[in-house]
N, C-alpha and C positions, 0 to 999 in steps of 0.2 A: 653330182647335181644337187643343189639346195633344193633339200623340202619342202615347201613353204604348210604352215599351218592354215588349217581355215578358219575362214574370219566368219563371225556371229554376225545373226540378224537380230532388230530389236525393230518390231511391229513392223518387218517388211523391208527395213531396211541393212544392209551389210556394213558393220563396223570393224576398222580393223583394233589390233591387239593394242596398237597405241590410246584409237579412243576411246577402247573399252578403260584402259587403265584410268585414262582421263578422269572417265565418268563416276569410277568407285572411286578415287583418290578425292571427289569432291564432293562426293556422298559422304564420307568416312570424315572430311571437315567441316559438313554442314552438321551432321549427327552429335562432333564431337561440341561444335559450337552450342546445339542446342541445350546440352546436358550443360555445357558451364554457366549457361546462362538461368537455367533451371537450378545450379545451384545457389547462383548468386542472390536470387531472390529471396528476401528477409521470409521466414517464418510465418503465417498470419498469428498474433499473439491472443493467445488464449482469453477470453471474455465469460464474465460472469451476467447470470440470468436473473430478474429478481423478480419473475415471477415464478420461477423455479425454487428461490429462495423461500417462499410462504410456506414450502413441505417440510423445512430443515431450521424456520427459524424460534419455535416450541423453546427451544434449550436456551434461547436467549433471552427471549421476553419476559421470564421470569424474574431477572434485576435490573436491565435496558430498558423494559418495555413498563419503571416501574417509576415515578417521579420521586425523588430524594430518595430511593433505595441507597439503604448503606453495605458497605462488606465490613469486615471485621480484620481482614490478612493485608498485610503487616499490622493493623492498626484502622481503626473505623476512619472508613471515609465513603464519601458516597462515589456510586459508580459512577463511572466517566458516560458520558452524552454521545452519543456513538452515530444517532439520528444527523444527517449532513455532514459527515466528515466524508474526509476520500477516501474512495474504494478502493485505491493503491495502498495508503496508509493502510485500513484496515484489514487487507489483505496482509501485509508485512506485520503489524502486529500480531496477527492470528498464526501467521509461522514463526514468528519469533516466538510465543506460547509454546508451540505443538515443539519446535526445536531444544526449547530452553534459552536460550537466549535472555527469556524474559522468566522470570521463577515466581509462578503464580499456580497453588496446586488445584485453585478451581480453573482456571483458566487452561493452562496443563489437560487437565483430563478432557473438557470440552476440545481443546483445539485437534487433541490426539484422535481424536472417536472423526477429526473430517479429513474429508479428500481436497484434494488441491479443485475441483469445481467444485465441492460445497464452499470453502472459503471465498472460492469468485462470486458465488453466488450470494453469499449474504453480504459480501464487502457490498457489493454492485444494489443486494436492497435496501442497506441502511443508508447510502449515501443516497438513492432518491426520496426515501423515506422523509416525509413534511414537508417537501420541497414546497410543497402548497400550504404551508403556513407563514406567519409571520416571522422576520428575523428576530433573535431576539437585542431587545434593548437594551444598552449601555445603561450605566448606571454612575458612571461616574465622568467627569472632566480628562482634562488632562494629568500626564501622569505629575509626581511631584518629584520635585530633583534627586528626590534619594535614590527612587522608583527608576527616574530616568538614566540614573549613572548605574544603576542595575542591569536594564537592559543592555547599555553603553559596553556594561565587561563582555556581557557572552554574546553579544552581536546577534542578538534575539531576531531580531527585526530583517538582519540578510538571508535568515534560511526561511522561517515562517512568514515573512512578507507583511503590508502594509496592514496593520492593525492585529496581526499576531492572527489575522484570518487570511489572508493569500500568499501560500507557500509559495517557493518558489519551484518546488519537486513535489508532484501529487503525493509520492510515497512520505511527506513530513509532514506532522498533522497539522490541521487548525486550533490554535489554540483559545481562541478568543472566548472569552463567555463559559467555561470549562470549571465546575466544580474545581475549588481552589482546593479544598481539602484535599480531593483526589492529586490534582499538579503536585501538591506539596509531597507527597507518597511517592508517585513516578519521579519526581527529581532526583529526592532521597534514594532511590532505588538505582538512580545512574552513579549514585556513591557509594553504593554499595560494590565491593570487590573481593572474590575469594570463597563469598559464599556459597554454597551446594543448596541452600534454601531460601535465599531471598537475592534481589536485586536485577539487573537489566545488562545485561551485557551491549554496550554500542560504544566505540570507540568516541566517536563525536561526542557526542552528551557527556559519557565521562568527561572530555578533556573540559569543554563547555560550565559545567559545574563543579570542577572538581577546585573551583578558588572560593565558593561561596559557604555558609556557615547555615545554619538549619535555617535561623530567623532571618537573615537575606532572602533562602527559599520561600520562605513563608509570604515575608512580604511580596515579592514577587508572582507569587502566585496567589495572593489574594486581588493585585490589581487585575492580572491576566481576567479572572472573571468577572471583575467589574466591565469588562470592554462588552460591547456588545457583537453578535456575530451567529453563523448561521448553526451552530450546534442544540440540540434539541433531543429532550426529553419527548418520546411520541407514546404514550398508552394503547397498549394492543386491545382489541376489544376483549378480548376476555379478564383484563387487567383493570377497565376502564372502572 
């Protein structure tokens, strides 16, 4: 004679073995549904605070926070205007420092000494920073044909966007209005290769300027700051 097994109750009621199996078999693909879908879900991406930023930015204000402050490394130029650029650019710049990528041994030691949220954090306050000022002004017309067959080689205009101020990728900077001196430095630096102490490691840029001759650069980057656009010198108050 066949055994039969007994069959389970759930709140009262008797299931047999069939739809007990039912019920886990569709527990077990609801669970498993849940988990892929819990994976599939992007990341939320890390954000920077820039009120958080006022406790961490002491170390910057002292050449940023300083109108025509110059540096001396490669060569005197004045710092770059850090005040409305993107927070993604200067977040990438700040690890390209701290990695090397970029070979700046003031910049090097600052970037080294932060965390990946203090770098969100100051990118995220220099880019609000003066937003409540005026843009700055153009200074010049249009460009002149030498100037435009310049821009014409390295296709200036398809990455950094209309007026050399709206990139087309947050993480590329604005260049508009930008101490020329400084452009002139940073170019020169994307031509530099080999070195253990100077220059810019980026494949693009190398390839980008690596047809142009110092005085193309120069030209180039004195019109760059004639444009007008939203980058800005801000004086921190104890600077002011």
């Amino acid at each position: 004679m066949k055994t039969l097994r007994p069959q389970k109750s759930i709140a009262g009621h008797t299931l047999s073995n069939t739809a007990i199996k039912a019920l886990l078999g569709a527990a077990a693909f609801g669970a498993g549904l849940a988990l892929t879908l819990l994976a599939a879900s992007p990341a939320k991406a890390a954000t920077g605070n820039p009120e958080a930023a006022k406790a961490k930015v002491a170390m910057c204000i002292g050449c940023h926070g300083i109108p025509g402050y110059q540096a001396s490394f490669p060569e005197v130029h004045k710092v770059p205007m850090i005040a409305g650029q993107s927070a993604a650019y200067l977040a990438a710049a700040l690890t390209a420092y701290q990695k090397g990528d970029r070979k700046h041994p003031t910049m090097k030691g600052i970037a080294a000494s932060l965390s990946e949220q203090d770098i969100l954090d100051l990118s995220a306050y220099y880019e609000t920073l003066g937003k409540d000022l005026p843009a700055k002004a153009g200074k010049g017309g249009a460009p002149s044909a030498a100037v435009t067959a310049l821009l014409q080689r390295g296709n200036c205009l398809s990455c950094h966007g209309e007026n050399l101020n709206k990139p087309i990728d947050p993480s590329y900077p604005k260049l508009a209005g930008q101490h020329g001196d400084y452009l002139y430095v940073a170019l020169k630096a994307y031509q530099t290769q080999g070195s253990a102490s100077m220059g810019r490691n980026n494949a693009i840029m190398a390839g980008q300027v690596k047809g142009y001759t110092h005085a193309e650069l120069k030209q180039l980057a004195q019109y760059i700051e004639s444009l007008g656009g939203d980058l800005k010198t801000v004086p921190q108050s104890r600077f002011k």
